[in-house]
C-alpha positions as CSV (number, residue, x, y, z in Angstrom):
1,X,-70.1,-54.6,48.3
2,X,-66.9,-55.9,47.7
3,X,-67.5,-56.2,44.1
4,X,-68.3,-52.4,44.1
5,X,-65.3,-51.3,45.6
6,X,-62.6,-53.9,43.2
7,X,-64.1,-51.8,40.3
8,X,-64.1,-48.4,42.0
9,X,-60.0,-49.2,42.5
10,X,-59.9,-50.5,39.3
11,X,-61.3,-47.6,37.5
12,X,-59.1,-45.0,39.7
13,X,-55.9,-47.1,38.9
14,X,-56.9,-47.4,35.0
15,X,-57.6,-43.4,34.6
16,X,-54.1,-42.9,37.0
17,X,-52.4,-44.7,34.3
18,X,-54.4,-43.6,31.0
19,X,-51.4,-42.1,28.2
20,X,-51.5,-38.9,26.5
21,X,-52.4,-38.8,22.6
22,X,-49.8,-37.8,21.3
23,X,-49.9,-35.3,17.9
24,X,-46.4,-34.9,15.6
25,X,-46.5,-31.4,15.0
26,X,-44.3,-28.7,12.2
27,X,-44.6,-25.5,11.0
28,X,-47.5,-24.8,8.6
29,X,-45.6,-24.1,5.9
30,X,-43.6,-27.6,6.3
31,X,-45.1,-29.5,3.1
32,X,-42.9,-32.9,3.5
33,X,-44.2,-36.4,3.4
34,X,-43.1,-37.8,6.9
35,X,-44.8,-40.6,7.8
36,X,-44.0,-43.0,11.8
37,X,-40.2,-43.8,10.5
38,X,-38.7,-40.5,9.3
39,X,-40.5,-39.4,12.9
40,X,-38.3,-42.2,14.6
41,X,-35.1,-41.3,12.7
42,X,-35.2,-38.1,13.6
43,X,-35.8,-37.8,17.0
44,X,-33.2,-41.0,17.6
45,X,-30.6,-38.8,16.1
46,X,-30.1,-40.8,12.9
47,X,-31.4,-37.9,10.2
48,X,-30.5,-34.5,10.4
49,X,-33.1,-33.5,7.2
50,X,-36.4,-33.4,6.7
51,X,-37.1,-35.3,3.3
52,X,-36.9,-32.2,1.4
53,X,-33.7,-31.8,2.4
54,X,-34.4,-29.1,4.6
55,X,-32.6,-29.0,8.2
56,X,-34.5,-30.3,10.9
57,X,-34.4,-29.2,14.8
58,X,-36.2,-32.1,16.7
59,X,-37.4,-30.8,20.2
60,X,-38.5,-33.0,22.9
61,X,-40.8,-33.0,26.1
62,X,-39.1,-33.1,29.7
63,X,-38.2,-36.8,30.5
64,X,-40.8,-38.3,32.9
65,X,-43.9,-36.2,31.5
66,X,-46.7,-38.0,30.5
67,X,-46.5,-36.5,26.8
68,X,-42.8,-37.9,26.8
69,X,-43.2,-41.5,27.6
70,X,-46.5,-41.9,25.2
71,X,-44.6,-40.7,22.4
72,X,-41.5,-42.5,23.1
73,X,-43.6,-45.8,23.2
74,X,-46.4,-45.0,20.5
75,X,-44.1,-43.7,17.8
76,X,-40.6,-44.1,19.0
77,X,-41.4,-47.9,20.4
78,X,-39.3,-48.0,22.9
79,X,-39.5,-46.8,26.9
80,X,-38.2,-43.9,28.4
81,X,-35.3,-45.6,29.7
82,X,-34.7,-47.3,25.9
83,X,-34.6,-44.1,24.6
84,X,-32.4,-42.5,27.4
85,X,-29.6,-45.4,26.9
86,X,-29.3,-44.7,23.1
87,X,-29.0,-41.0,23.5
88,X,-26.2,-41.5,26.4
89,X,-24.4,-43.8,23.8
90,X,-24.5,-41.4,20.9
91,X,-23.4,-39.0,23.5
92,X,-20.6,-40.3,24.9
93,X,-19.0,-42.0,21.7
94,X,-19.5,-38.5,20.0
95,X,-22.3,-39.2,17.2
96,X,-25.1,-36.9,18.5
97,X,-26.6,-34.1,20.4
98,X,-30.1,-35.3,22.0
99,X,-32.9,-33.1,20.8
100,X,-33.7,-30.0,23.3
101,X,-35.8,-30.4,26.0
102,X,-38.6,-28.1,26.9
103,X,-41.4,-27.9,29.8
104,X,-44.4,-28.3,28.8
105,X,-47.2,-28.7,25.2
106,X,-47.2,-24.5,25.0
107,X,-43.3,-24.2,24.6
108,X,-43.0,-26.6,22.1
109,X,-45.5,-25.2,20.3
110,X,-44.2,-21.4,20.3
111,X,-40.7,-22.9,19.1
112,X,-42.9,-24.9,15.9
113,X,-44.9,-21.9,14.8
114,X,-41.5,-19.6,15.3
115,X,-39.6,-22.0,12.9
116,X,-40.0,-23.8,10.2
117,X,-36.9,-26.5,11.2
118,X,-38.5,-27.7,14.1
119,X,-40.5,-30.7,14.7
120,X,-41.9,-31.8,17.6
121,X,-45.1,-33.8,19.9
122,X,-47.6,-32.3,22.1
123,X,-50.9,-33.7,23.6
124,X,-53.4,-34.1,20.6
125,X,-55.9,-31.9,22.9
126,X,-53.2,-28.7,23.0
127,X,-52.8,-28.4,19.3
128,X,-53.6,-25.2,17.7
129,X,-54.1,-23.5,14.3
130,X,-50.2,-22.0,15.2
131,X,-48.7,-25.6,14.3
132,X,-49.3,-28.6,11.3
133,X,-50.7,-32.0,13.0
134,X,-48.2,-34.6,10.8
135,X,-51.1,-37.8,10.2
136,X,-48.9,-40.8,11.2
């Protein structure tokens, strides 16, 4: 009986702490190679361009969301906090903006199939045909 209940907890605290899949998305029309680093480079403030050359606009999810923290440890490698710390230094020594924050998977997708700039994450189970899954 015991036995039962250890892997009843187990399975509740396992699911309670299961991370989201996370998918890269861009605008359909966005044809660049951009593989796990130029991902990293731009959302940590350190490339302004797409490898065309075109302008980029990265656009985050709301610190402490589920999405957030999955992609800041699956393709950023860092934690939340990590991430937070480098964007308060760039910050306050004047070498970068942090990328905007929006609520939710929908909102960032209606800013990705609105522009062509923008890059951003959203649960792999919310993508649509509006957006362009990058394969990292």
């Amino acid at each position: 009986m015991l036995n039962k209940a250890l892997i009843g907890a187990l399975l509740v605290l396992l699911s309670s702490t299961a991370m989201a899949e996370i998918a890269v998305i861009v605008h359909p029309s966005n044809n660049d190679a951009i593989d796990t680093k130029v991902v990293q480079r731009i959302f940590l403030g350190k490339e302004k361009k797409f490898p065309s050359g075109a302008e980029t606009v990265a656009v985050n999810q709301v610190g402490g969301s589920e999405v957030r923290q999955s992609f800041d440890s699956d393709i950023l490698g860092r934690t939340s906090s990590q991430v937070s710390a480098h964007w308060s230094k760039l910050v306050f020594t004047g070498k970068g903006v942090p990328p905007k924050e929006v609520d939710n998977d929908a909102a960032v997708i209606e800013l990705v199939s609105q522009n062509p700039s923008v890059i951003g994450y959203v649960d792999k189970a919310s993508v649509t045909d509006a957006v362009k899954v990058i394969s990292l």
